[in-house]
FINUNU-418572 format. One record per atom (N, C-alpha, C): residue in one letter; x, y, z. Coordinates in steps of 0.1 Angstrom, whole numbers, padded with zeros to 4 digits, always signed. Layout:
<atoms>
AXYZ
...
</atoms>
This chain:
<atoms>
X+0915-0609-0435
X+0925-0599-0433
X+0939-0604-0437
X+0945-0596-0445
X+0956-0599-0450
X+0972-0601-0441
X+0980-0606-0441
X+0991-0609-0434
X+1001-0601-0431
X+0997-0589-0439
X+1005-0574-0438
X+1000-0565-0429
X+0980-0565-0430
X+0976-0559-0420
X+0974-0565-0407
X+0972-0578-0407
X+0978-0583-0393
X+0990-0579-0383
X+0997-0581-0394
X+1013-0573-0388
X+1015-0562-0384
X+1006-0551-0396
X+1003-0537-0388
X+0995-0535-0378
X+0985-0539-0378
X+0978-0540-0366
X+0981-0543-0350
X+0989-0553-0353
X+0996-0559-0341
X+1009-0552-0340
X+1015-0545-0345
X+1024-0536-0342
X+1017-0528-0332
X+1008-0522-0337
X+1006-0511-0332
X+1000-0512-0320
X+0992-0524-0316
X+0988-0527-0302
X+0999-0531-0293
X+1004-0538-0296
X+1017-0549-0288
X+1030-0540-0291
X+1030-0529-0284
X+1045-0517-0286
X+1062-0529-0283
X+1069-0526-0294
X+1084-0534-0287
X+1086-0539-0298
X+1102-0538-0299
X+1106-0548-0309
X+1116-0556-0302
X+1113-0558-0288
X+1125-0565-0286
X+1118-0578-0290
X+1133-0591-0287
X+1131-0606-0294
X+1111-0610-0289
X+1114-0605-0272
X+1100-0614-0267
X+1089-0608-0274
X+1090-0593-0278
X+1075-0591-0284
X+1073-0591-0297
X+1086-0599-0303
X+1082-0605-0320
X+1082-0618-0318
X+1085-0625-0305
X+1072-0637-0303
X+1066-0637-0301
X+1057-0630-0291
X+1048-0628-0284
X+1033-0625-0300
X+1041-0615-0308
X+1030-0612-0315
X+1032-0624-0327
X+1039-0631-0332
X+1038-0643-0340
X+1028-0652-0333
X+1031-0652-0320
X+1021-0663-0314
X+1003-0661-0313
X+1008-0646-0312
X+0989-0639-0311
X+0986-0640-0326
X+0993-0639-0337
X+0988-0640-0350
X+0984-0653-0357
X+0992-0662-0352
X+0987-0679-0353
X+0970-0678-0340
X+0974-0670-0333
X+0963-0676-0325
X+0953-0668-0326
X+0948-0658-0339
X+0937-0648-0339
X+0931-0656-0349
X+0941-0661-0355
X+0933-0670-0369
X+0925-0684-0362
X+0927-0689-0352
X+0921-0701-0350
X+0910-0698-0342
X+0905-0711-0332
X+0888-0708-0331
X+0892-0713-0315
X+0903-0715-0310
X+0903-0728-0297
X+0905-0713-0287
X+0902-0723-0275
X+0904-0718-0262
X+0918-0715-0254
X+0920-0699-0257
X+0933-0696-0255
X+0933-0688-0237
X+0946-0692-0233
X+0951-0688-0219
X+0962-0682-0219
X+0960-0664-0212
X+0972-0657-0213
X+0976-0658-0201
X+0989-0658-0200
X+0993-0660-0184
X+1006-0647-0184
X+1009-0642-0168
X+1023-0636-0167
X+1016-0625-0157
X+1025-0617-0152
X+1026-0610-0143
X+1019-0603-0141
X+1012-0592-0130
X+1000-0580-0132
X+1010-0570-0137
X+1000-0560-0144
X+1000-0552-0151
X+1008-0554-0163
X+1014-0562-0172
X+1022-0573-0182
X+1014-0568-0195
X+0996-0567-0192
X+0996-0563-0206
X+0982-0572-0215
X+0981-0585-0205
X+0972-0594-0207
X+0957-0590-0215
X+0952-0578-0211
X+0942-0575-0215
X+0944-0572-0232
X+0954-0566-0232
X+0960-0555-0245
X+0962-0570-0253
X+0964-0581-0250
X+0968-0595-0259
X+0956-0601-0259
X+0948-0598-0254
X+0932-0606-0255
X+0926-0594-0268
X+0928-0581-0264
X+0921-0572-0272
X+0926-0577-0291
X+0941-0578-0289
X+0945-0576-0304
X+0943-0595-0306
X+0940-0605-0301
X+0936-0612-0308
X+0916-0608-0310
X+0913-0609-0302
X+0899-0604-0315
X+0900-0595-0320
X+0906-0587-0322
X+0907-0575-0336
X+0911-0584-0350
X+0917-0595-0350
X+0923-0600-0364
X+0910-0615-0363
X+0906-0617-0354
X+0896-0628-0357
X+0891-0626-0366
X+0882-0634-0367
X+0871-0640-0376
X+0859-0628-0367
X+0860-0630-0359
X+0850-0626-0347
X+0849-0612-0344
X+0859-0604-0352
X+0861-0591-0349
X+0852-0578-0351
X+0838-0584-0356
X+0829-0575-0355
X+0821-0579-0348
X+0822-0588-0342
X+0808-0591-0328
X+0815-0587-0318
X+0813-0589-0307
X+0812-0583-0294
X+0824-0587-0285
X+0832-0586-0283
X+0842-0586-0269
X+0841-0583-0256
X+0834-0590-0250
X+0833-0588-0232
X+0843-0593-0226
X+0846-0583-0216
X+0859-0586-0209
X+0847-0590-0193
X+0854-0596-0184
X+0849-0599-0168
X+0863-0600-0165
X+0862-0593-0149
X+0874-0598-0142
X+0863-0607-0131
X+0873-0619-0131
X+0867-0632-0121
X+0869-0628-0110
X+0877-0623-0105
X+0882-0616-0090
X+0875-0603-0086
X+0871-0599-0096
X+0865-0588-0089
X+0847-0587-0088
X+0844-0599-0091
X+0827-0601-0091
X+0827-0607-0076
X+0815-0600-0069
X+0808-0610-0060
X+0807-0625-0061
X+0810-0634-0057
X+0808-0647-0058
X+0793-0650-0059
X+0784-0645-0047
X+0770-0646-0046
X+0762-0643-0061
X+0771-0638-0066
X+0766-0628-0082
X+0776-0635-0096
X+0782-0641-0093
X+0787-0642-0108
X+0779-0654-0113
X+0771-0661-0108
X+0766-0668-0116
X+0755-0663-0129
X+0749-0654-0120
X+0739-0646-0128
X+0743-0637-0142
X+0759-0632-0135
X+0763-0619-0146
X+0768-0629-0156
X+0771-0640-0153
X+0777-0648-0169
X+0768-0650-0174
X+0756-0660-0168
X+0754-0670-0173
X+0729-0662-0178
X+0730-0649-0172
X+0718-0647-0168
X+0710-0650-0157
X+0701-0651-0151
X+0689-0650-0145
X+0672-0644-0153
X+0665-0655-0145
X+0643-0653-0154
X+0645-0640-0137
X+0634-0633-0144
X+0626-0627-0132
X+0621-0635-0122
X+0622-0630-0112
X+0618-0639-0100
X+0628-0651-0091
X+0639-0652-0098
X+0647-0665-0097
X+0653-0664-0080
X+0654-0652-0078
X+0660-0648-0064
X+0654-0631-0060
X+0655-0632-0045
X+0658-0620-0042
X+0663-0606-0049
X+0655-0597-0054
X+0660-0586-0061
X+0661-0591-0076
X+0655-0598-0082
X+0660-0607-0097
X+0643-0600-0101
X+0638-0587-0102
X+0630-0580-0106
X+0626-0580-0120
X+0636-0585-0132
X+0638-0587-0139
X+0647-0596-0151
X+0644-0601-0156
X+0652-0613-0167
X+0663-0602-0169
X+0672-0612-0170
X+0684-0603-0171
X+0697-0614-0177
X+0700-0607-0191
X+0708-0617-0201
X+0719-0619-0196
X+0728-0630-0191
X+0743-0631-0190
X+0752-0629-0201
X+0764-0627-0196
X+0776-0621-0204
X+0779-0629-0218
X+0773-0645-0210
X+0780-0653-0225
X+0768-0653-0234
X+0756-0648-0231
X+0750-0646-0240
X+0750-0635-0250
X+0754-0626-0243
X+0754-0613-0249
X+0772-0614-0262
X+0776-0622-0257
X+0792-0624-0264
X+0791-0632-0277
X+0777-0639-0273
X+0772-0650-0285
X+0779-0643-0300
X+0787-0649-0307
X+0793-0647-0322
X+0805-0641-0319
X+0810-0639-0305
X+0820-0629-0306
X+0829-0635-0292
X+0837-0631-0284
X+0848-0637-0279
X+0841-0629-0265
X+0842-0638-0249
X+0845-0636-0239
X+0859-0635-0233
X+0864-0625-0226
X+0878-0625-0223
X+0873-0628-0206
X+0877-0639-0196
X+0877-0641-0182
X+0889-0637-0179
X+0889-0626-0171
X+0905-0625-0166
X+0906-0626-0153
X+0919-0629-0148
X+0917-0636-0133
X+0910-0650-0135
X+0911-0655-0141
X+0906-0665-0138
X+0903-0676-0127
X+0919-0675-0125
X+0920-0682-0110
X+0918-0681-0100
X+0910-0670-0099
X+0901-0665-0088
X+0886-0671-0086
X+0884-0681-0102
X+0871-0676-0100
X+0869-0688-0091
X+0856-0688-0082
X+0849-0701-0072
X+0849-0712-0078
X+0854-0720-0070
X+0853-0737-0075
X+0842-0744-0080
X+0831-0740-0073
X+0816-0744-0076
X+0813-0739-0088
X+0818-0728-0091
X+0814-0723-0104
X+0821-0723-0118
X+0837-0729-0114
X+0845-0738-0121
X+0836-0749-0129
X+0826-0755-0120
X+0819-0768-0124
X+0813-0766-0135
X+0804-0754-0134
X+0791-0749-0141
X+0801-0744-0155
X+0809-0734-0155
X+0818-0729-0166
X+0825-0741-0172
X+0830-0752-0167
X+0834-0763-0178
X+0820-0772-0183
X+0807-0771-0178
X+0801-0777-0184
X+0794-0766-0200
X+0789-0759-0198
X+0788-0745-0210
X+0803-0745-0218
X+0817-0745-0212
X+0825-0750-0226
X+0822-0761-0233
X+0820-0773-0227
X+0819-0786-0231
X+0806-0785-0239
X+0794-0784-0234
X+0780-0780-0245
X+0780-0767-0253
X+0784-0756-0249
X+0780-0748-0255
X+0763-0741-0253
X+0761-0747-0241
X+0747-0742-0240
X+0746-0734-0227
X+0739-0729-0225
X+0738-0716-0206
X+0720-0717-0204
X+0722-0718-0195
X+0709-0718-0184
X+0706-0709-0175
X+0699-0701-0174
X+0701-0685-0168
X+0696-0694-0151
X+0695-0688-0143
X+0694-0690-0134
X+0678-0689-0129
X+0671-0694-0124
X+0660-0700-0126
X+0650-0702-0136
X+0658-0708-0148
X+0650-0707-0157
X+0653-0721-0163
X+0645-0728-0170
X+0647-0743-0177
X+0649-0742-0191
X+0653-0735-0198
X+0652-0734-0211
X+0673-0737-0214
X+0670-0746-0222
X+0686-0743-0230
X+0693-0734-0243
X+0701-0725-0236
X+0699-0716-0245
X+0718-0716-0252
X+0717-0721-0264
X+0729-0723-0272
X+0737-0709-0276
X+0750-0707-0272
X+0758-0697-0275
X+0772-0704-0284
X+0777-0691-0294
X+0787-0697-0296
X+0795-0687-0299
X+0811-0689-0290
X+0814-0683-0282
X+0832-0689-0288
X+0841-0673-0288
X+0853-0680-0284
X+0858-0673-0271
X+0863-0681-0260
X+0868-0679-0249
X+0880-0683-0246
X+0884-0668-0242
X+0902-0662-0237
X+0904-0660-0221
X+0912-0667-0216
X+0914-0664-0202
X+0929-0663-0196
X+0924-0654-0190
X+0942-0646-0186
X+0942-0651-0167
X+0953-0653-0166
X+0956-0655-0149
X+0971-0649-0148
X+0973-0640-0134
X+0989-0643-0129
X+0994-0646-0122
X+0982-0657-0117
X+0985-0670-0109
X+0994-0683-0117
X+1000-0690-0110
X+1006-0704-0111
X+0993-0715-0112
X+0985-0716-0121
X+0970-0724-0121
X+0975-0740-0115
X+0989-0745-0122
X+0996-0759-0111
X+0999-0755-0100
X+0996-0749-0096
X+1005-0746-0078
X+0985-0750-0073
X+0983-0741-0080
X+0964-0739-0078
X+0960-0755-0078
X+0963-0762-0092
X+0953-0773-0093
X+0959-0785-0079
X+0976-0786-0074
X+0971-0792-0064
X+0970-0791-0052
X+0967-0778-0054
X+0960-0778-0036
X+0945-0776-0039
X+0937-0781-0054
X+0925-0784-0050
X+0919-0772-0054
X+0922-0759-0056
X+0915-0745-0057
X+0915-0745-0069
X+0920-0752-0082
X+0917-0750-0099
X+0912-0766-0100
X+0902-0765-0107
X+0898-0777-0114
X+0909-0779-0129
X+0916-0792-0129
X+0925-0801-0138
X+0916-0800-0152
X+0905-0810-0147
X+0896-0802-0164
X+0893-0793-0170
X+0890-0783-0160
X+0888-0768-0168
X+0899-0762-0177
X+0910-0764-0162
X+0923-0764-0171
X+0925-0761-0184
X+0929-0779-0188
X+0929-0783-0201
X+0919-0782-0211
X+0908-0773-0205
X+0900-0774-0212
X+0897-0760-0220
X+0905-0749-0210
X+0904-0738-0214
X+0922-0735-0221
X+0930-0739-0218
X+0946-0737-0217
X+0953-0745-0233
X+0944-0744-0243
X+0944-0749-0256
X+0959-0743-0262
X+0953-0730-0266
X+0967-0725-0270
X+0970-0715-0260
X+0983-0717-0250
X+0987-0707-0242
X+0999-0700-0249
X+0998-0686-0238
X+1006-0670-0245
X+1008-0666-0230
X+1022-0665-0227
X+1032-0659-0213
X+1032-0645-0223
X+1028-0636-0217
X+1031-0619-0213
X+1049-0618-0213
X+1056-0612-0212
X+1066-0614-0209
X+1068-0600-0199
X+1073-0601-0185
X+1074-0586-0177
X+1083-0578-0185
X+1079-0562-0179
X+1087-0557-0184
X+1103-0554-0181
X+1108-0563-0170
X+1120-0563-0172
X+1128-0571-0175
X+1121-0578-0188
X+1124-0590-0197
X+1127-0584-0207
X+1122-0574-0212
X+1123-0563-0222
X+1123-0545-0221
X+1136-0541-0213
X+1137-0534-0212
X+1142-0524-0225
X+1146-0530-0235
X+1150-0517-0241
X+1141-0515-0253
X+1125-0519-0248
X+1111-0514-0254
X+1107-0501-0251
X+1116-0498-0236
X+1112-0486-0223
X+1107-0474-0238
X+1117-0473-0245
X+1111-0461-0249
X+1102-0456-0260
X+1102-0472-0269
X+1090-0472-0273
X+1077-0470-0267
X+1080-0476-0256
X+1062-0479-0246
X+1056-0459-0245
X+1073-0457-0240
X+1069-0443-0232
X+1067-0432-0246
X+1069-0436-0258
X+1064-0430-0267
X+1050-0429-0274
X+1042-0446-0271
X+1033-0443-0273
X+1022-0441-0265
X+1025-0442-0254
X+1018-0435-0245
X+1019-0423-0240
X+1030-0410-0249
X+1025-0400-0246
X+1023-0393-0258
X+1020-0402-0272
X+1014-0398-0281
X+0995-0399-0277
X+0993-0402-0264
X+0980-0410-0260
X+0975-0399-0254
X+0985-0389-0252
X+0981-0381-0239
X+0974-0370-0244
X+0961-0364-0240
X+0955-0352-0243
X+0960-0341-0248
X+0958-0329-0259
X+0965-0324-0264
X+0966-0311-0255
X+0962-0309-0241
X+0959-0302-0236
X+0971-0290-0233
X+0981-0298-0229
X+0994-0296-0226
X+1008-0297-0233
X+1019-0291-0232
X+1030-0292-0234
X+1034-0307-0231
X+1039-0317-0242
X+1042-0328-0233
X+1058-0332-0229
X+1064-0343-0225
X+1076-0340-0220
X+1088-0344-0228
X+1100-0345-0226
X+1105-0346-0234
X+1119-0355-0224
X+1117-0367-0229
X+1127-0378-0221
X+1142-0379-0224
X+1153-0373-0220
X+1163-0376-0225
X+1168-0390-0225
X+1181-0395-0235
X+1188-0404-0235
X+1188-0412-0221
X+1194-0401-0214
X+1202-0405-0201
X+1184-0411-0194
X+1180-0404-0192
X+1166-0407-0182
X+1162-0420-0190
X+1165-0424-0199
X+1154-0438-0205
X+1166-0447-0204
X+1182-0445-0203
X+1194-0453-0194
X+1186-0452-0181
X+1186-0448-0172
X+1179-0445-0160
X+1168-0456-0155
X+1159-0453-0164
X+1146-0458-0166
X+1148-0475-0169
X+1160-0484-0177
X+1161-0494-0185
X+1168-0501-0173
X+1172-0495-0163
X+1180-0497-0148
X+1171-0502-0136
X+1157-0500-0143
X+1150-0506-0128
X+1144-0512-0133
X+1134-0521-0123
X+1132-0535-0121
X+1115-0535-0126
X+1112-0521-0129
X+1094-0524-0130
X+1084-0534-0122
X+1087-0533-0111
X+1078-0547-0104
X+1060-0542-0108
X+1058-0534-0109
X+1044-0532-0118
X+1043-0531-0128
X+1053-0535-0139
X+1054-0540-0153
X+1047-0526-0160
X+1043-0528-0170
X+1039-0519-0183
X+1028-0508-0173
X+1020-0513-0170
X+1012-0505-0155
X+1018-0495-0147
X+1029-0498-0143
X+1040-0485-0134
X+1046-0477-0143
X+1052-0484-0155
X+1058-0476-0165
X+1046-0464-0170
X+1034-0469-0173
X+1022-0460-0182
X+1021-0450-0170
X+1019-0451-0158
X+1017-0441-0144
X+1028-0433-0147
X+1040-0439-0149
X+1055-0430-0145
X+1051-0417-0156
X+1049-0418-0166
X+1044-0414-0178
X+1036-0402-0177
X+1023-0403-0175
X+1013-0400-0170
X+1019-0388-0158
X+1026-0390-0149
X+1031-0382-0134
X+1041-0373-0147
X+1047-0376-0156
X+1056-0369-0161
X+1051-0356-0168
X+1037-0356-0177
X+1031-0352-0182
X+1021-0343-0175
X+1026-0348-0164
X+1015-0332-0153
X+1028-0328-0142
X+1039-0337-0136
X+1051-0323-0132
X+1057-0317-0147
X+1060-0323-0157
X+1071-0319-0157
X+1065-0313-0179
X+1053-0310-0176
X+1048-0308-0190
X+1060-0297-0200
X+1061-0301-0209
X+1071-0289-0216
X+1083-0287-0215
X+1089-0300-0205
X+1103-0302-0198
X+1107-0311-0203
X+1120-0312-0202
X+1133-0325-0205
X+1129-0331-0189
X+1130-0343-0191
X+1132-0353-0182
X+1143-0361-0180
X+1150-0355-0170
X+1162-0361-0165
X+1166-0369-0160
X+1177-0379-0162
X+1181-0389-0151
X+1175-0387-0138
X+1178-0379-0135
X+1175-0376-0118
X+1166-0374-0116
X+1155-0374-0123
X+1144-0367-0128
X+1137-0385-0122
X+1138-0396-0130
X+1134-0407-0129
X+1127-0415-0116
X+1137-0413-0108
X+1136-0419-0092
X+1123-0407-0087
X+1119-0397-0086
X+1115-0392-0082
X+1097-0395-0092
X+1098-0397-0104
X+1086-0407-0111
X+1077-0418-0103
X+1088-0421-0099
X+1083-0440-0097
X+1081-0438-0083
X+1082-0424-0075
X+1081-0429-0060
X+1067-0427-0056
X+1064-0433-0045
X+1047-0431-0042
X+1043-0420-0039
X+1049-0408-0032
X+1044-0400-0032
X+1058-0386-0037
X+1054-0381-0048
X+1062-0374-0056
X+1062-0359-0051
X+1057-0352-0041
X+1053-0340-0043
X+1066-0334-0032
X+1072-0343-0023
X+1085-0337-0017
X+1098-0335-0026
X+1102-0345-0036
X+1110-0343-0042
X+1109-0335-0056
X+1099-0330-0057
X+1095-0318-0068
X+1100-0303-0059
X+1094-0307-0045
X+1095-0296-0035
X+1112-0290-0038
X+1117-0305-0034
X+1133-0301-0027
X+1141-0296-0043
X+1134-0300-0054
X+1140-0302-0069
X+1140-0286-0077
X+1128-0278-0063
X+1125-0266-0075
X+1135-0254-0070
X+1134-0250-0057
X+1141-0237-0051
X+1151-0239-0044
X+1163-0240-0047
X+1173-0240-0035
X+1173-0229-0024
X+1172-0229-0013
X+1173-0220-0003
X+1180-0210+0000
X+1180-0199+0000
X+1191-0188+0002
X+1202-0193+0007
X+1201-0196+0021
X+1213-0199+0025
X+1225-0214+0023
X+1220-0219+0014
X+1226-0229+0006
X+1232-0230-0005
X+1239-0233-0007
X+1248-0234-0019
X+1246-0243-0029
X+1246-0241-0040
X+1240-0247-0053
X+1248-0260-0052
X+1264-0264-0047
X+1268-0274-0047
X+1261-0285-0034
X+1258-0277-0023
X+1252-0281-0015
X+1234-0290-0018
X+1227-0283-0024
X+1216-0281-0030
X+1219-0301-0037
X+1227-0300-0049
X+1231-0308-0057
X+1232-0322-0046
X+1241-0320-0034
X+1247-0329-0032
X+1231-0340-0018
X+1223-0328-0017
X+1215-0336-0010
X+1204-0342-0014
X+1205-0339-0031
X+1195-0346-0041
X+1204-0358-0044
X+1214-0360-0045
X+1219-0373-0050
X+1216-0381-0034
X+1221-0377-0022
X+1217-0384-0010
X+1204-0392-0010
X+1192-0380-0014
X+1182-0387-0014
X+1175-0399-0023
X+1187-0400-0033
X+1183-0414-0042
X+1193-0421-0038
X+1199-0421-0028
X+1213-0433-0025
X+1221-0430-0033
X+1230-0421-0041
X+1235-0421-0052
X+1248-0411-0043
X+1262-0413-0049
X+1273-0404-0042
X+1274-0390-0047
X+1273-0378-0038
X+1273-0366-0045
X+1281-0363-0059
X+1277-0357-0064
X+1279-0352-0082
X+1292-0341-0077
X+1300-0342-0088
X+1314-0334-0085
X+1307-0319-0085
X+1313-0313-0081
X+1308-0301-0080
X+1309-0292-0096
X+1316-0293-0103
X+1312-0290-0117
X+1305-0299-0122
X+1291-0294-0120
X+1275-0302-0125
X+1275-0297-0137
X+1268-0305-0147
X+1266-0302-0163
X+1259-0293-0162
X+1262-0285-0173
X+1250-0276-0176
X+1238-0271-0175
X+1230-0285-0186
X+1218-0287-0185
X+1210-0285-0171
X+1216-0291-0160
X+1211-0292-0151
X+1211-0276-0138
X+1224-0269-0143
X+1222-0253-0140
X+1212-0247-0145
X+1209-0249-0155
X+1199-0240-0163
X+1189-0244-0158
X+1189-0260-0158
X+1171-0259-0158
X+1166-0253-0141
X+1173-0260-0131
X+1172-0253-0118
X+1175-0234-0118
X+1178-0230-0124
X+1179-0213-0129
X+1165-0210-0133
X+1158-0216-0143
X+1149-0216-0152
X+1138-0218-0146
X+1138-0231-0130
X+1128-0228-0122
X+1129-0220-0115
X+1135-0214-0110
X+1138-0203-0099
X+1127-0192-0106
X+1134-0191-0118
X+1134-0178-0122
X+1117-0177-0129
X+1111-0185-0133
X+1097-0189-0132
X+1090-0183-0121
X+1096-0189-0111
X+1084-0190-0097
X+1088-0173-0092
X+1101-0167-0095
X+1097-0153-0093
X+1087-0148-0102
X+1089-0148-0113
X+1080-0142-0123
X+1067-0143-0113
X+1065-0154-0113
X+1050-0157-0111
X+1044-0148-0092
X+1058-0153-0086
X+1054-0144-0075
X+1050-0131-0073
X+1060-0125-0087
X+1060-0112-0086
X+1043-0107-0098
X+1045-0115-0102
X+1029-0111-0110
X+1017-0109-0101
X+1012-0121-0091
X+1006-0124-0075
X+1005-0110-0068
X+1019-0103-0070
X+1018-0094-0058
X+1015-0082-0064
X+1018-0079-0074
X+1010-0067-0089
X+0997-0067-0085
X+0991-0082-0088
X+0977-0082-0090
X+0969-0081-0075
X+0973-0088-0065
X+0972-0082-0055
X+0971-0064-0045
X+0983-0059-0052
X+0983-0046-0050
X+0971-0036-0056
X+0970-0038-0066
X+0958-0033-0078
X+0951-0038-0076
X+0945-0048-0064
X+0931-0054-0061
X+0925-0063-0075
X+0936-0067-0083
X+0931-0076-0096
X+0931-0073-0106
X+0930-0053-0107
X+0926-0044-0118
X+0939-0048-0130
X+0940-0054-0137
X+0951-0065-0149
X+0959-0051-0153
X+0955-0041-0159
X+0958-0027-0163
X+0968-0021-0152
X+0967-0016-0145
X+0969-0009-0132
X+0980-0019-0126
X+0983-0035-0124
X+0990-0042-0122
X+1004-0043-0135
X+1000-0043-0145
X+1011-0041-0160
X+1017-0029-0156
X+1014-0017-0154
X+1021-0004-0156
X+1031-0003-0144
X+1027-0009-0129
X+1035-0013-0118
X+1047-0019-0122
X+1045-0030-0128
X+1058-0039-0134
X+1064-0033-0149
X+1056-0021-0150
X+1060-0016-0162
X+1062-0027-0178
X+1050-0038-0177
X+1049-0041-0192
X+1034-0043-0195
X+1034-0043-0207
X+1021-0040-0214
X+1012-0048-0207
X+0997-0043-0210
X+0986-0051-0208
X+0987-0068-0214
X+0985-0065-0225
X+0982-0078-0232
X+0999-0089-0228
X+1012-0087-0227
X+1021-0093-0219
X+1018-0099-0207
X+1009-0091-0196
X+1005-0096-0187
X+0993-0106-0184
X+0982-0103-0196
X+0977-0115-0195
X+0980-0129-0200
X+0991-0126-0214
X+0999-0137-0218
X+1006-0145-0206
X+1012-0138-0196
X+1023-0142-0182
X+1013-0150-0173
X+0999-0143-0174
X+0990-0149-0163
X+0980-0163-0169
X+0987-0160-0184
X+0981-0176-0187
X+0987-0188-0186
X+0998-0187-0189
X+1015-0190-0189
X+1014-0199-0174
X+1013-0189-0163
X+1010-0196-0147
X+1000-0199-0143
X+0992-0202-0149
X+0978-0204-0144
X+0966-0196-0134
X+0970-0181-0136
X+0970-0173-0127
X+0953-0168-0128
X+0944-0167-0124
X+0928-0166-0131
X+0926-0144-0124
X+0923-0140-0138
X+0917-0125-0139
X+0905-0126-0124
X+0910-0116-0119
X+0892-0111-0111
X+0901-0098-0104
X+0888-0091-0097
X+0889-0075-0093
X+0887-0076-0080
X+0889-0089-0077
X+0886-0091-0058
X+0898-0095-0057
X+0903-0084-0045
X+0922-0085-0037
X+0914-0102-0033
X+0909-0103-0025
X+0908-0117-0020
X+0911-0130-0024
X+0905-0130-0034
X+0904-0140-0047
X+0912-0141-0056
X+0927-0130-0055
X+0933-0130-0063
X+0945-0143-0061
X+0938-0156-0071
X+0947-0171-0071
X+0952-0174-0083
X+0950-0192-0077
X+0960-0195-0090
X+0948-0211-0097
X+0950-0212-0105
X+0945-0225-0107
X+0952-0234-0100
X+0968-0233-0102
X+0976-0248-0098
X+0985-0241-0086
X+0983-0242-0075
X+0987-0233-0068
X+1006-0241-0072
</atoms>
């Protein structure tokens, strides 16, 4: 593979041009070309998997097989089996021979992630298969030669680990050949909107998708990501089902990231009759800690609050058409006085479903 397409390649996996992710991918490209035992380390959700993936895409190895394991999330009582195999009969429920992972990876790369999770006893067994290169399924005597390049990710401190005795020192060194730090994402924040670009070029074409202003990705470049690339891809994701076909606002942001999103969409869509639009304004800034907004509020932000209002009548008033005419779509248009075919356009528009039963007359999304 040529040095151009490497470059492309790894563009396109490892999103950013800030300083750390044109190290980050110089270092994965020195390190796709070699054969040694690489250790990614850095934060959860940072990205680790996505740096194990794009070094075997430019290997040598890149048409054999890539198995990923997370060490933390296997049974202890079981991982010996899932790496390494098991003969029929070797234990309880072992009904059948059954290949381990590093056999099946044979020509091509294992990714162990979490590492530092995995069981100490079994620390023992995995530094001796790096050192030989050979696996032994579990009750079986035969030695069976793999060859194998192995990548392992932790976002543990493996020194805090090795002395209190829970990491083996030789595995270590033995796996930690060429190491690669993740960098969090609020080490590189003004990637934000690359990331959030290509991940909603990612998104199904099902929908309207959204549309992030300046100000919201200032907004966005302002917080701390303690779930790194992971929270950001969710924030994303939540945007692309409230807010499909919308601008995404500053104010819009804080209401993304919070754990449960469905009161401040609540408080964000209808102001109350008996409240005043300055009012309305000033108890949304309250609820992000922020000092109420002067009372001549920008524009954009009249309209679009106008825009939902004026939505949700439409749609109420369509509800009660169709309701009245027991569902009959015809006989509902001429009440509101516009055409047939208008009305079913309006009732697709809200997600509103045709039927001739008053009862049943709903919504897909209520």
């Amino acid at each position: 593979m040529t040095d151009s397409k490497i470059e492309t390649m790894l563009a396109a996996k490892l999103i950013g041009d800030s300083p750390k992710m044109q190290q980050l991918r110089s270092i994965v490209s020195f390190a796709g070309r070699c054969n040694s035992s690489i250790m990614i380390t850095g934060p959860s959700g940072a990205g680790k998997e996505v740096v194990a993936e794009a070094i075997h895409a430019i290997s040598d190895r890149k048409n054999a097989s890539n198995i990923a394991v997370n060490c933390g999330a296997m049974p202890e009582q079981l991982i010996e089996s899932e790496l390494f195999g098991h003969e029929k009969g070797s234990f309880t429920g072992a009904v059948s021979r059954h290949v381990g992972l590093f056999e099946q990876a044979s020509g091509g790369t294992i990714f162990l992630d979490e590492i530092g999770d995995m069981p100490i006893d079994m620390q023992v067994k995995l530094l001796r298969v790096l050192e030989t290169r050979i696996v032994n399924r579990v009750g079986g005597n035969r030695d069976i030669a793999v060859d194998i390049r192995v990548i392992t990710a932790t976002h543990k401190n493996l020194s805090d680990s090795i002395r209190s005795k829970a990491f083996r020192e030789d595995l270590y060194y033995r796996l930690c050949v060429v190491p690669i730090e993740v960098p969090a994402l609020n080490e590189r924040l003004e990637d934000i909107p690359a990331l959030v670009d290509h991940f909603l070029k990612n998104q199904p074409d099902s929908c309207p998708l959204p549309v992030f202003t300046a100000e919201a990705f200032a907004r966005m470049q302002r917080y701390d990501w303690p779930g790194n690339v992971r929270e950001l891809r969710n924030a994303v994701e939540r945007a692309c089902v409230f807010f499909s076909g919308e601008q995404v606002l500053a104010e819009d942001v804080a209401k993304l990231i919070q754990s449960n999103i469905a009161p401040c969409l609540a408080e964000r869509a209808i102001p109350q009759p008996h409240q005043s639009e300055n009012a309305v304004q000033d108890s949304s800034a309250a609820l992000h800690g922020e000092a109420p907004a002067p009372h001549d509020a920008p524009r954009e932000t009249i309209v679009r609050d106008l825009n939902v209002h004026l939505q949700h009548e439409e749609r109420r008033i369509i509800m009660a058409a169709l309701d009245s005419s027991r569902g009959v779509v015809s006989q509902a248009a001429r009440s509101i006085n516009i055409k047939r075919t208008t009305l079913i356009d309006k009732m697709r528009k809200h997600n509103i479903q045709q039927t001739t039963d008053k009862s049943a007359v709903c919504s897909i999304s209520a």
